[in-house]
GUPATOR-274752 format. One line per 2 residues: number of its first residue (from 1); for each residue x, y negated, z of N, C-alpha, C. Coordinates in Angstrom, 1 decimal. Atoms other than C-alpha are relative to their C-alpha. Example, Ala and Ser with C-alpha at 12.3 -4.5 7.8 and 13.67 -1.06 7.14 Angstrom:
# GUPATOR-274752
1 = 0.9/1.2/0.0/12.3/4.5/7.8/0.9/-1.2/0.0  -0.9/1.1/0.0/13.7/1.1/7.1/-0.8/-1.1/0.8
***
This chain:
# GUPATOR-274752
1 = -0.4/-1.3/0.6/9.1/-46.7/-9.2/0.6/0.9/1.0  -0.9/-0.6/-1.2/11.3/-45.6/-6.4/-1.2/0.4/1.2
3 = 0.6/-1.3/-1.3/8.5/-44.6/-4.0/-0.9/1.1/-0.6  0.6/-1.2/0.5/6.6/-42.5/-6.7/1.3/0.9/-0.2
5 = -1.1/-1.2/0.0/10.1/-40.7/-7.1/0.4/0.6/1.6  0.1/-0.6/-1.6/10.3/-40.4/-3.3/-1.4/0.7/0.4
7 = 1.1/-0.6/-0.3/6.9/-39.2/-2.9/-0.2/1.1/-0.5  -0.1/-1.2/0.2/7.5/-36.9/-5.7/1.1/1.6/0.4
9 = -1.4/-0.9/-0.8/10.2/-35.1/-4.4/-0.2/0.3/1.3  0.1/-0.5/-1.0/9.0/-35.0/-1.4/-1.8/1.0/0.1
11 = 0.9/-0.9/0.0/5.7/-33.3/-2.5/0.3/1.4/-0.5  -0.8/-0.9/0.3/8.2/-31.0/-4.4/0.4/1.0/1.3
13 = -1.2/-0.1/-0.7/10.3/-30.3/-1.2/-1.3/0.9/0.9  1.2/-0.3/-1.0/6.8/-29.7/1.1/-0.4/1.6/-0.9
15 = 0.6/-1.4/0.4/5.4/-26.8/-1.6/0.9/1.0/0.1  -1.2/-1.5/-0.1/9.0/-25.0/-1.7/0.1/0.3/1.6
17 = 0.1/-0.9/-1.3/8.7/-24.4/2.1/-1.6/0.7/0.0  0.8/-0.7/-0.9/5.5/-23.6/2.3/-0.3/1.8/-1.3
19 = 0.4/-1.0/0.9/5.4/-21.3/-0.9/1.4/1.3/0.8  -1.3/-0.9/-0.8/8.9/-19.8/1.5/-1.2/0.7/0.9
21 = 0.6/-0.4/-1.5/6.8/-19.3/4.4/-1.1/1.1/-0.7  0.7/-1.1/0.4/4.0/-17.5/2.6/0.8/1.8/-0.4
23 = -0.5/-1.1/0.8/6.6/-15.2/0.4/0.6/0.9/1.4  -0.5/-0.4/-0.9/8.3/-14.5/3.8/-1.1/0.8/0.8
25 = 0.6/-0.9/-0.8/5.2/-13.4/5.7/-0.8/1.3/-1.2  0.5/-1.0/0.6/3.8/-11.5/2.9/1.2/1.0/-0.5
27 = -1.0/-0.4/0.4/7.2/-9.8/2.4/0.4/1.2/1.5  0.3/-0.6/-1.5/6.8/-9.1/6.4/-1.2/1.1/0.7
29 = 1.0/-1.2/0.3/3.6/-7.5/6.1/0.1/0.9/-0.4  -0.2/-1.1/1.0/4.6/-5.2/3.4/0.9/0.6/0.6
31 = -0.9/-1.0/-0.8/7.8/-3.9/5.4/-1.0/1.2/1.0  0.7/-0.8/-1.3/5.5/-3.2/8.3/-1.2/1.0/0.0
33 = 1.1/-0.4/0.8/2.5/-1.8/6.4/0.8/1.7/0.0  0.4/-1.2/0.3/2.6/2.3/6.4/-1.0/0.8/0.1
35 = 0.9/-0.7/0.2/0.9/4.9/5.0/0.0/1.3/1.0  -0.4/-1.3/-0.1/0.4/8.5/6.7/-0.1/0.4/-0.9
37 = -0.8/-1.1/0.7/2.1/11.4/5.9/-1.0/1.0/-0.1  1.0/-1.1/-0.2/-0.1/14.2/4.5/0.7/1.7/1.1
39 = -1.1/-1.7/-0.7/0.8/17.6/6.7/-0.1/0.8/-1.5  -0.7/-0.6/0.9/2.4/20.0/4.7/-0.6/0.6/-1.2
41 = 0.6/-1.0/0.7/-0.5/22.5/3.2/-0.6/-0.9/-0.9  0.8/0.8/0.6/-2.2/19.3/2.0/0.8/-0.7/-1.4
43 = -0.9/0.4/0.8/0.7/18.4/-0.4/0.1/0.1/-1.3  0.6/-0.3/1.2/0.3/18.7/-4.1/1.6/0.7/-0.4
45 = -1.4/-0.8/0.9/2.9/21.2/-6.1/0.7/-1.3/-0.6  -0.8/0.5/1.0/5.6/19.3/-7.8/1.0/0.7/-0.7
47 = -1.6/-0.6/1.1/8.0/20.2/-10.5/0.9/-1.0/-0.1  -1.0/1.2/0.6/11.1/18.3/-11.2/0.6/0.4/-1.0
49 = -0.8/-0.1/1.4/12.2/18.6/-14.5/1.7/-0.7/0.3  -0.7/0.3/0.3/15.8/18.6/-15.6/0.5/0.2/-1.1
51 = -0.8/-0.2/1.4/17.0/18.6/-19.4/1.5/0.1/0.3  -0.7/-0.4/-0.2/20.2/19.6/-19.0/1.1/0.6/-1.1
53 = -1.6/-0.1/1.3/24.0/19.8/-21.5/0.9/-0.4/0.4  -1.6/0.3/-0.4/27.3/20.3/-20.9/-0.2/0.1/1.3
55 = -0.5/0.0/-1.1/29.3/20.1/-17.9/0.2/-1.3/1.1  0.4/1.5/-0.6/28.4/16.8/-15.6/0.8/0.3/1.4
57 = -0.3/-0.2/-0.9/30.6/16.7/-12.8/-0.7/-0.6/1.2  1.4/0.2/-0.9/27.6/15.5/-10.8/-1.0/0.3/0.0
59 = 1.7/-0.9/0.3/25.2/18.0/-11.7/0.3/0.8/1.5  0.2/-0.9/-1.7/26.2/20.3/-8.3/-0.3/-1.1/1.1
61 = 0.1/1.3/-1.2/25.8/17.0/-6.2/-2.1/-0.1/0.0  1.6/0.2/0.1/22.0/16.2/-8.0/-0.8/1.5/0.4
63 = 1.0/-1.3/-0.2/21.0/20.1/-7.9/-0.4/0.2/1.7  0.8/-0.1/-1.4/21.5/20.3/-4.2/-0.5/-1.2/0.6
65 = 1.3/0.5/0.3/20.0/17.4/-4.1/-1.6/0.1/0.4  1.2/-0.8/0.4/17.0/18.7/-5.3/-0.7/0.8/1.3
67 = -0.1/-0.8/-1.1/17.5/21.5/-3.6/-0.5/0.3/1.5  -0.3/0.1/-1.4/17.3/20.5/-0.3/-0.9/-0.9/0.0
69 = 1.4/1.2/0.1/14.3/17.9/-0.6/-0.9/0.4/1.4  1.5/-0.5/-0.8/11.9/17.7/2.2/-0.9/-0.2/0.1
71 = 1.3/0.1/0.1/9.0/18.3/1.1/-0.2/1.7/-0.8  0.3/-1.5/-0.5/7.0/21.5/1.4/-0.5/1.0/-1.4
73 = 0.2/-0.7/0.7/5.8/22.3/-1.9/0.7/-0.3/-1.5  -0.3/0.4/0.7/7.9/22.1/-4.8/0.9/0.9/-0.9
75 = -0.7/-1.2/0.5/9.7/23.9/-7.9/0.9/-1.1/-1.1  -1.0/0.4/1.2/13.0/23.1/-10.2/-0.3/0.8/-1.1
77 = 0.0/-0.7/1.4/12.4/23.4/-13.6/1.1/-0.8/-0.7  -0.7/0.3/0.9/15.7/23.3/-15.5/0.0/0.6/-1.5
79 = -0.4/-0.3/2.1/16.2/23.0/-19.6/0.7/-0.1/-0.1  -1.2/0.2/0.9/19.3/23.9/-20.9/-0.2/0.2/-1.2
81 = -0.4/-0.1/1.3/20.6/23.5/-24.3/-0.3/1.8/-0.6  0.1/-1.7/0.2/21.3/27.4/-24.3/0.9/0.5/0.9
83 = -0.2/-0.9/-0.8/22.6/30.1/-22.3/1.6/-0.3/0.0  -1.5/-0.2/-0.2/26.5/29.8/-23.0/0.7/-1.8/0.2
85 = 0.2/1.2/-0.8/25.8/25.9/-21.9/0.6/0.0/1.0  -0.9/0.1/-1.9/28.5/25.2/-18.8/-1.0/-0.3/1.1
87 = 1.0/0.2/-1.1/25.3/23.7/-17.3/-0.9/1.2/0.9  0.6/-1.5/0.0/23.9/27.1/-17.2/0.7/0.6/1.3
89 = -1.0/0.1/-1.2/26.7/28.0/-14.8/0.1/0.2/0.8  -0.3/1.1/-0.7/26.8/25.1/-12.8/-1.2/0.6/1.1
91 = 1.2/-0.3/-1.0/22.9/25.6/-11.8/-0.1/1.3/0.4  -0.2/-1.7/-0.7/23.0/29.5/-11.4/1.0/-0.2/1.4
93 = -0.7/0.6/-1.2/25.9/28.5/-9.3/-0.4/-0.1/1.5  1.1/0.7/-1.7/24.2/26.3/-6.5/-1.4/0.8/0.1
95 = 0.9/-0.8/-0.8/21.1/28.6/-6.9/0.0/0.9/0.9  -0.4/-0.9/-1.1/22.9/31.3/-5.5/0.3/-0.4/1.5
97 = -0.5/0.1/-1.4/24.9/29.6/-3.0/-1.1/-0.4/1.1  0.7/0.2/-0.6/21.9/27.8/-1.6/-1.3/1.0/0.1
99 = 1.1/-0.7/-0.1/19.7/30.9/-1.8/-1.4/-0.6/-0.5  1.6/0.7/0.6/16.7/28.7/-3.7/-0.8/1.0/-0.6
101 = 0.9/-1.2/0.9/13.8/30.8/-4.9/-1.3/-0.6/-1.0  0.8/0.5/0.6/12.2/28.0/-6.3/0.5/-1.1/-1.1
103 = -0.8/0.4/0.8/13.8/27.7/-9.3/0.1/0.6/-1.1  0.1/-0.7/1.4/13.5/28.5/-13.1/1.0/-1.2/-1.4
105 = -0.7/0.6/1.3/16.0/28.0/-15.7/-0.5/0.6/-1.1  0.0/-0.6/1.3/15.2/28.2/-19.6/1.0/-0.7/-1.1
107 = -0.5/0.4/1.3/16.8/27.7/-22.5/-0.9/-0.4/-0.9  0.7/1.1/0.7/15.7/25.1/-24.9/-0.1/1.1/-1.2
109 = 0.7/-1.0/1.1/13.3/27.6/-27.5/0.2/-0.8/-1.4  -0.7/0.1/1.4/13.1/25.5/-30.3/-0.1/-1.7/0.0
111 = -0.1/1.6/-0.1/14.5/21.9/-30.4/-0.1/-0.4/-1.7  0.7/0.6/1.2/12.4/19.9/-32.9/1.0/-0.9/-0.9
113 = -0.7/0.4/0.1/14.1/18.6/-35.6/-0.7/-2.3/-0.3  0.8/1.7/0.0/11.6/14.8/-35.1/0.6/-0.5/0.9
115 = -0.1/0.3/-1.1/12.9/14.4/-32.1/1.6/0.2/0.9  -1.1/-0.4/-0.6/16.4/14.5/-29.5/-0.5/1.4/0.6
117 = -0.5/-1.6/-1.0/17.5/17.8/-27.7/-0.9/-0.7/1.5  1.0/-0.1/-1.3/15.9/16.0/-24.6/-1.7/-0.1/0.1
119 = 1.9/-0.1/0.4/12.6/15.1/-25.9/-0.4/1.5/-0.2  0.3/-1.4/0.3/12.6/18.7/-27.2/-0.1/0.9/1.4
121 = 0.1/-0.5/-1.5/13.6/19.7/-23.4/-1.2/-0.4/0.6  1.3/0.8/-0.9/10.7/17.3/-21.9/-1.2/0.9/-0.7
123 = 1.5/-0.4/0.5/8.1/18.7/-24.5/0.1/1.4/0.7  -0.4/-1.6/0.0/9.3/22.5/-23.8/-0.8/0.1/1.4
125 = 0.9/0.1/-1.7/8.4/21.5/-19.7/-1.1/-0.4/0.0  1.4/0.5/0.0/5.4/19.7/-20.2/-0.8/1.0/-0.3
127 = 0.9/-0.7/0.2/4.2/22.6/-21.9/0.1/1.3/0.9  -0.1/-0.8/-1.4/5.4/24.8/-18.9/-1.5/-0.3/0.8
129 = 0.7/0.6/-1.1/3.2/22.6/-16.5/-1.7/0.3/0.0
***
């Protein structure tokens, strides 16, 4: 009995390295593996949605952020709650300071009563897009 428990343990012991060695080189390949970068004009528009309430003391951190992104074709779309929203503000705020021109705030038109204030934000954008 004792050399089928030695033998199994040791066929155990043999698949955990080799199933190491595989996970490791295919873990090594995938670091090393890139794609090219499209140039700039080839880049597809993006929007970034943000639903947007209240006063987040890390909303001027995410806006510039945003903001400041490198990549060549892209536009902020913020939802706020409504206009007397601190968030409201916040983003006018850093739009100025950072001079962005690619940037549209609205106010949440009509939040559904099926659904949260952000779903109602998400639908409001999606039907932007």
């Amino acid at each position: 009995m004792d050399v089928f428990l030695w033998t199994f343990l040791g066929f155990v012991a043999v698949s955990i390295v080799f199933q190491g060695a595989l996970t490791l080189n295919f873990v090594r390949a995938l670091s090393m593996w890139r794609r090219p970068s499209l140039p700039d004009d080839e880049c597809p528009l993006v929007t970034v949605v943000l639903c947007l309430r209240g006063g987040d003391p890390f909303l001027s951190d995410c806006l510039r952020g945003v903001l400041t992104l490198d990549y060549p074709q892209y536009e902020l779309l913020a939802i706020v709650d409504h206009r007397d929203d601190p968030a409201w503000q916040q983003v006018e705020q850093i739009v100025a300071e950072l001079g962005a021109t690619n940037v549209r705030i609205q106010a949440l038109e009509k939040p559904l009563p099926t659904c949260s204030l952000k779903c109602s934000s998400l639908l409001q954008a999606f039907d932007q897009l």
